[in-house]
C-alpha positions in Angstrom: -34.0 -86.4 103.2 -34.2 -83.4 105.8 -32.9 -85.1 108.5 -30.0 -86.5 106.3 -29.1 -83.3 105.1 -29.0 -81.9 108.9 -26.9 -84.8 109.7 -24.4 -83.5 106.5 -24.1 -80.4 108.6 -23.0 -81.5 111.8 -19.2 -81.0 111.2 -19.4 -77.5 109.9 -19.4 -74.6 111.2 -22.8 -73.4 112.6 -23.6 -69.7 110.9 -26.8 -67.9 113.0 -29.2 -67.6 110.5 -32.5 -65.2 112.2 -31.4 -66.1 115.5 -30.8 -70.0 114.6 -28.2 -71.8 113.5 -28.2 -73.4 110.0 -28.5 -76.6 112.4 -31.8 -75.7 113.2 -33.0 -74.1 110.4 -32.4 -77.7 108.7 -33.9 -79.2 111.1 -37.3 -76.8 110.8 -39.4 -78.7 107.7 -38.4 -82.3 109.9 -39.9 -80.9 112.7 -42.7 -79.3 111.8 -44.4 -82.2 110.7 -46.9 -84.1 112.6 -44.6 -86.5 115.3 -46.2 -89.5 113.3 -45.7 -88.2 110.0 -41.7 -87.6 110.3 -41.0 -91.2 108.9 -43.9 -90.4 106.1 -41.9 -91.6 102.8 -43.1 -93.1 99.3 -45.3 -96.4 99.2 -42.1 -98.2 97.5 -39.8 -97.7 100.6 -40.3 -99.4 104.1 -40.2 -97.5 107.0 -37.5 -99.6 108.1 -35.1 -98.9 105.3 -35.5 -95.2 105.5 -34.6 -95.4 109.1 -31.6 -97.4 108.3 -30.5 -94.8 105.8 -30.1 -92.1 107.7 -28.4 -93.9 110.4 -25.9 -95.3 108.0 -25.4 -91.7 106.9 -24.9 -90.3 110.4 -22.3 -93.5 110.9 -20.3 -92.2 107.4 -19.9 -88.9 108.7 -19.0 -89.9 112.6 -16.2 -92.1 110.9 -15.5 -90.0 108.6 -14.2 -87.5 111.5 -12.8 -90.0 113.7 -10.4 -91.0 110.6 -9.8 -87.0 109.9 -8.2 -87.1 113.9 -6.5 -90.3 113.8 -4.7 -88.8 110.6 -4.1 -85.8 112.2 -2.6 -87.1 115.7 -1.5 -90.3 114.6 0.2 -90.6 111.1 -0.4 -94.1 109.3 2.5 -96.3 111.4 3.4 -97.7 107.5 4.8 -94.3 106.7 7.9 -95.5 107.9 11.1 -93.6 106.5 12.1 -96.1 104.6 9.7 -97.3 102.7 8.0 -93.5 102.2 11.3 -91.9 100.8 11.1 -93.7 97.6 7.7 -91.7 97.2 9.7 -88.7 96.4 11.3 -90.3 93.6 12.2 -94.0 92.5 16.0 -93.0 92.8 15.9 -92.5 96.3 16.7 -95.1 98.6 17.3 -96.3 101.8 20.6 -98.7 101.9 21.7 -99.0 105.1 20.5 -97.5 108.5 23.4 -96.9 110.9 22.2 -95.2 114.1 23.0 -91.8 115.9 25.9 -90.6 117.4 26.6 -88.3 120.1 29.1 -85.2 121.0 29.9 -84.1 123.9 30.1 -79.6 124.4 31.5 -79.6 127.4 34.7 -80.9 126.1 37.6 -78.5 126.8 39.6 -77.2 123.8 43.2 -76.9 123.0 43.5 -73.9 121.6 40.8 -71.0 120.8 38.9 -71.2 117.7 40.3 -68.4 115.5 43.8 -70.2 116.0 42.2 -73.2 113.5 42.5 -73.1 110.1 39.8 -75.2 108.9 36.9 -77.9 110.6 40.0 -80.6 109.9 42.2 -78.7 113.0 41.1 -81.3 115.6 43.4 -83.5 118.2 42.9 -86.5 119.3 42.5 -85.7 122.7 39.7 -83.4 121.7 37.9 -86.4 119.5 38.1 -88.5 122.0 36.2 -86.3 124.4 34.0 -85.0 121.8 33.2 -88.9 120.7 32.9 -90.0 124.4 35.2 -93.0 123.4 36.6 -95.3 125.5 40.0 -97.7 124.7 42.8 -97.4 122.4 43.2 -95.6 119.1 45.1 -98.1 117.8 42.5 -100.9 118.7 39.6 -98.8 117.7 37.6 -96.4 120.1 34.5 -97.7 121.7 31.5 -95.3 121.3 28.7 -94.7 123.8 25.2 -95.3 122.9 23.0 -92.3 121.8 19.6 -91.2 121.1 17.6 -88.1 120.8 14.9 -86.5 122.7 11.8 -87.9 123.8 8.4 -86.8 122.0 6.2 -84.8 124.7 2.6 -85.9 124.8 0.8 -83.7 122.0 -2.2 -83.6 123.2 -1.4 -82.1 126.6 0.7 -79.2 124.6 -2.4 -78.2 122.8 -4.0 -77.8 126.1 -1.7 -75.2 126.8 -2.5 -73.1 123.5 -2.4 -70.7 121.8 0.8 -69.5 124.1 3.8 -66.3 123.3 7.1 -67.4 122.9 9.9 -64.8 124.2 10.9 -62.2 121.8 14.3 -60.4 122.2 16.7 -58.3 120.3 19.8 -59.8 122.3 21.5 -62.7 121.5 21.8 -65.5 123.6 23.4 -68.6 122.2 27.1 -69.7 120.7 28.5 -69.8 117.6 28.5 -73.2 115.8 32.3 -74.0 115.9 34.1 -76.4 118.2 33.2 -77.5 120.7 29.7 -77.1 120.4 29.6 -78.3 116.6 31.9 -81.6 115.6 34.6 -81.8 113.2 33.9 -83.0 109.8 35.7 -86.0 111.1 33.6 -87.2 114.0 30.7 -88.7 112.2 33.0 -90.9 109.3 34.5 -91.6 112.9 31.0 -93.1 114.4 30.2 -94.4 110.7 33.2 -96.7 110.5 32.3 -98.1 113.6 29.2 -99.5 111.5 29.7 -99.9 107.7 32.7 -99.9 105.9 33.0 -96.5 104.5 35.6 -97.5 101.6 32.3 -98.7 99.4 31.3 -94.9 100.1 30.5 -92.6 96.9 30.2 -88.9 98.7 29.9 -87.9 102.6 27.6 -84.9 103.3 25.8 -82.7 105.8 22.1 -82.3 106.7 22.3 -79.2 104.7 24.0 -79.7 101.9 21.0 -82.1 99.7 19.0 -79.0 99.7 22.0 -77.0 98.3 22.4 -79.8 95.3 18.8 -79.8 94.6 18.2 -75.9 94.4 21.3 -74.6 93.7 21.3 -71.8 96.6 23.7 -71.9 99.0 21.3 -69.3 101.7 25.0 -67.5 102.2 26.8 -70.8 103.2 30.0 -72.2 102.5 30.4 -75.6 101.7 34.2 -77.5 101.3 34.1 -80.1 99.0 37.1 -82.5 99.2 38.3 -86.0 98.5 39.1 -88.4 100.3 39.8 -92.6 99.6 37.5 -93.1 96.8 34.8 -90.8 98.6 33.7 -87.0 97.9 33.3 -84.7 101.2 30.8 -82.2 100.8 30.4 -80.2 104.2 29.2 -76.7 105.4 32.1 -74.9 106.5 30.6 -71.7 107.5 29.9 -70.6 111.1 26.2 -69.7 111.8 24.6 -68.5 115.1 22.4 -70.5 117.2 20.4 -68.8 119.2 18.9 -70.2 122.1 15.7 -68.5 122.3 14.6 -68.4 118.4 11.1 -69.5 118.1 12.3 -72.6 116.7 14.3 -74.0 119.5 12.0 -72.6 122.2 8.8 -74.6 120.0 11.5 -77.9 120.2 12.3 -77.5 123.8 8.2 -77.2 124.6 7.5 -80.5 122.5 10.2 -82.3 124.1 9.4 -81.8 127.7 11.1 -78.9 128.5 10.4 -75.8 129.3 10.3 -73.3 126.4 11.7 -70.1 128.3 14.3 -72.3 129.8 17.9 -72.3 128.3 19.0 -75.6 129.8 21.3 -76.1 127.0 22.0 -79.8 126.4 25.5 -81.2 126.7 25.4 -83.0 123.6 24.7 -83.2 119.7 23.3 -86.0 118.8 23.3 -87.0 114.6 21.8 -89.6 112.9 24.0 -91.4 110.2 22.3 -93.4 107.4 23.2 -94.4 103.9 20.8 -93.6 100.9 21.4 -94.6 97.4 20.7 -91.7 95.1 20.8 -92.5 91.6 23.8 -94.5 91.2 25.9 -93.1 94.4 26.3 -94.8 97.8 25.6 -91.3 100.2 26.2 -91.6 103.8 24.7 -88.3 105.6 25.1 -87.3 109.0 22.4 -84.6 110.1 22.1 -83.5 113.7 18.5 -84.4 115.5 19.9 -83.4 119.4 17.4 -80.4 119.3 15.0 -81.0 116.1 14.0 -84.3 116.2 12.3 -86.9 119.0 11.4 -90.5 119.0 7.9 -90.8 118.9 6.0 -93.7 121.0 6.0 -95.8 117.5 10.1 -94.7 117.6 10.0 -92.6 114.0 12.1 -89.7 114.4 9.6 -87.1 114.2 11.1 -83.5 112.4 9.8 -80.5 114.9 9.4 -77.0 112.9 7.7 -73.7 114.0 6.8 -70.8 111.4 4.3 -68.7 109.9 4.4 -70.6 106.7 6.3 -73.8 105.5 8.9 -74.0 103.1 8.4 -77.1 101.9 11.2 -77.8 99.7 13.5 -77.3 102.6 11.2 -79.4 104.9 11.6 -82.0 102.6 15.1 -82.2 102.2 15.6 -81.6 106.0 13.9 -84.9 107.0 15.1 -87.0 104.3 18.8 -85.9 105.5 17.6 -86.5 108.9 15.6 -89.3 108.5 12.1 -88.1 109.8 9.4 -90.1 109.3 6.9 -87.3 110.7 6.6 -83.6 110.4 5.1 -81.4 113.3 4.4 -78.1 112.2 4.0 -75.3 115.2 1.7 -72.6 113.6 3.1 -68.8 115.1 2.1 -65.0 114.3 4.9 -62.8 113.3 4.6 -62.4 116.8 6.2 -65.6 118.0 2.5 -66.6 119.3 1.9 -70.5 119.0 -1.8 -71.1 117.9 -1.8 -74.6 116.7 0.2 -77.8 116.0 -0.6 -79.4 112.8 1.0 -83.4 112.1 1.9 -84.5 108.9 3.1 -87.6 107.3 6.1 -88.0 105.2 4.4 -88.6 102.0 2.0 -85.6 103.0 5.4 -83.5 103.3 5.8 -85.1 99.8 2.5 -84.2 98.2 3.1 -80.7 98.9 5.4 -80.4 96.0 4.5 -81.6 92.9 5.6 -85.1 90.9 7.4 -83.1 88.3 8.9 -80.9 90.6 10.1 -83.5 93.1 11.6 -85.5 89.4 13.4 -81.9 88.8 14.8 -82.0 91.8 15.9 -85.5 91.8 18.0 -84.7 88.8 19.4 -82.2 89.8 21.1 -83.8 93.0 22.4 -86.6 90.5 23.8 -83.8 87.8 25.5 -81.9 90.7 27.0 -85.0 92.4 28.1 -86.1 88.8 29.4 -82.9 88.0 31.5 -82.5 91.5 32.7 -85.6 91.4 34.1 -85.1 87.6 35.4 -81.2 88.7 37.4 -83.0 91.8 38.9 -85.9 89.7 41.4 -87.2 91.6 42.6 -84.1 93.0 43.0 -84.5 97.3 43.2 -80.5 97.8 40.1 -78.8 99.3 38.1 -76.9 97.1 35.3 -74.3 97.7 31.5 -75.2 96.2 30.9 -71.9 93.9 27.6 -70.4 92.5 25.5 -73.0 89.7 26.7 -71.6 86.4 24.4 -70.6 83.5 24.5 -74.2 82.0 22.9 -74.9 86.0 26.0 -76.8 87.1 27.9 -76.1 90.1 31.8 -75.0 90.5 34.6 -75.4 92.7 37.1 -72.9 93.4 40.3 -74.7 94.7 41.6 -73.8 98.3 45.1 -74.0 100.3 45.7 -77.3 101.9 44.9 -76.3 105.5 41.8 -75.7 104.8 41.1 -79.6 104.8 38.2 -81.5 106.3 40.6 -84.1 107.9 43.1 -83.7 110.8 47.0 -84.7 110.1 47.7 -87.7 108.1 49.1 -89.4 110.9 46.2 -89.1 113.3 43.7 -89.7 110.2 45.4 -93.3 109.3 45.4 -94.5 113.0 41.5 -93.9 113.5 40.5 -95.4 110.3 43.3 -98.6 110.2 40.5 -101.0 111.3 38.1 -100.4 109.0 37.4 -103.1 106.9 34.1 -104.3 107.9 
């Protein structure tokens, strides 16, 4: 019984106790018996059995912490996306899986940025580039393949902690407008190339599911428009990106890179799937070039560095994006890295609570009801306003050029061949 309940200890933390640790002092009654009275036990119990008892207890606890690291380092390979989503809630869905995409930022623009009147004011010429694609319009563009980062070995980033990322009051980054950012456009573009997009309830952002659950907008601007028999709902509003946030130094450092280093990659890369939510068809396009990496089991694994989690929003981002795996870089409000903690998609889930996660659930299906009833059949942009009292969301209508689609012209010659 002594030596069991030393054995118990062996994973905790060792407190000094008179100059021992609680270890020893466990240990001490064990000890201090004669060396042939230590296996002493009652007349009913062989020596035998009590030796195999306190083996069998030492083997618990040894696998016990072998499956705590496994769980930690290596995520249960059935946590797939697909199959973990509908943990959140049964009206979430996987339908249809259709790849990444990539952009190109080194493409050279037509004409500056503040001469555009809206993410629709896109050539051809600067599509093409933007898409890589190769052939004619009119016989349908041929996209290049494209995938996102490599995952860095984990174990030999944790070598290297707990490690200071750069802090700086000056900015160093662009804004998120053409062409480092594509055109509402690009990934229907990429999509059509896959699926055909006419059985299509709503298109949306990365960001956008987070708005419809909550109901904050975090000082965004979202354009909602229609378009075929689909509903466009995409961020509008510029935002900076800077290069040497502790995010996207803790992503460069987990993908191989070198933290410090502002290599800036040359292109975007999205990941395009179709989920069913409630009873809409919802293709979303959410950009993994510099937040996610294929793992060695090749789940897109969501990369996140902050003091504390926000949950929700970590939630929403990797069901957009299609993680199946979250790692989380623990920092001081002093940018200092002092851990990196993995978690599984339905641990990401767990964190919120069944009711909540069923709250939230309804309320993406009551917005995207609601929107689609406010737009009707109207083809002008509109604005996504503040949730009213009644917690429903409005639209405030906009001028024409402020649509999500180039010209008419150019918009029926790269979507004439879809009817896969």
């Amino acid at each position: 019984r002594d030596l069991a309940q030393a054995i118990s200890l062996k994973c905790e933390p060792q407190r000094e106790v008179h100059g021992r640790t609680h270890l020893q002092n466990s240990l001490r009654p064990w000890l201090a018996r004669p060396r042939a009275a230590r296996w002493d036990r009652p007349v009913a119990m062989a020596p035998a059995k009590s030796y195999v008892i306190w083996v069998a207890v030492a083997c618990i606890h040894v696998a016990l912490a072998v499956r705590h690291v496994d769980t930690e380092e290596a995520p249960r390979r059935g946590n797939d996306f697909s199959g973990a989503v509908k943990v959140f809630d049964k009206r979430f869905g996987l339908e249809q899986d259709l790849g990444f995409y990539m952009w190109q930022t080194n493409c050279t623009v037509s004409k500056p940025y503040r001469e555009r009147v809206g993410r629709g004011d896109v050539g051809a010429d600067e599509l093409r580039c933007g898409l890589g694609a190769q052939g004619g319009i009119r016989s349908g563009w041929r996209l290049p393949k494209a995938s996102p980062a490599r995952l860095a070995k984990i174990g030999e980033v944790r070598k290297s902690l707990p490690m200071t990322f750069i802090r700086t009051k000056s900015f160093v980054g662009f804004r998120s407008r053409l062409p480092y950012r594509p055109p509402a456009v690009a990934p229907l573009v990429a999509a059509s190339k896959r699926t055909n997009i006419s059985d299509l309830d709503f298109f949306i952002g990365g960001s956008a599911l987070y708005a419809l659950a909550t109901g904050h907008l975090d000082r965004s601007s979202y354009t909602v428009q229609r378009w075929r028999n689909m509903v466009m709902i995409q961020q509008t509003s510029d935002y900076l990106i800077h290069l040497l946030n502790k995010n996207f130094q803790f992503e460069r450092l987990l993908t191989g890179r070198s933290p410090n280093k502002l290599d800036g990659s040359k292109t975007h890369v999205e990941h395009l799937q179709v989920l069913r939510i409630g009873k809409f068809k919802v293709l979303i396009a959410a950009g993994v070039s510099c937040v996610d990496a294929l793992d060695g089991s090749g789940r897109l694994v969501e990369l996140k560095a902050s003091t504390k989690p926000d949950w929700t929003k970590t939630t929403f981002r990797m069901i957009s994006s299609g993680s199946g795996r979250l790692l989380f870089g623990n920092t001081t409000r002093y940018a200092k890295l002092i851990g990196i903690d993995a978690y599984s998609l339905d641990q990401v889930f767990g964190m919120i609570s069944k009711d909540d996660r069923r709250l939230l659930t309804s309320n993406i299906t009551a917005s995207l009801n609601t929107i689609r009833q406010l737009v009707g059949n109207k083809n002008i942009p509109f604005e996504l306003g503040k949730w009213n009292k009644k917690g429903s969301p409005t639209l405030l209508p906009l001028d024409r050029n402020n649509s999500l689609l180039p010209g008419v012209t150019l918009v029926r010659k790269l979507f004439a061949n879809n009817s896969k």
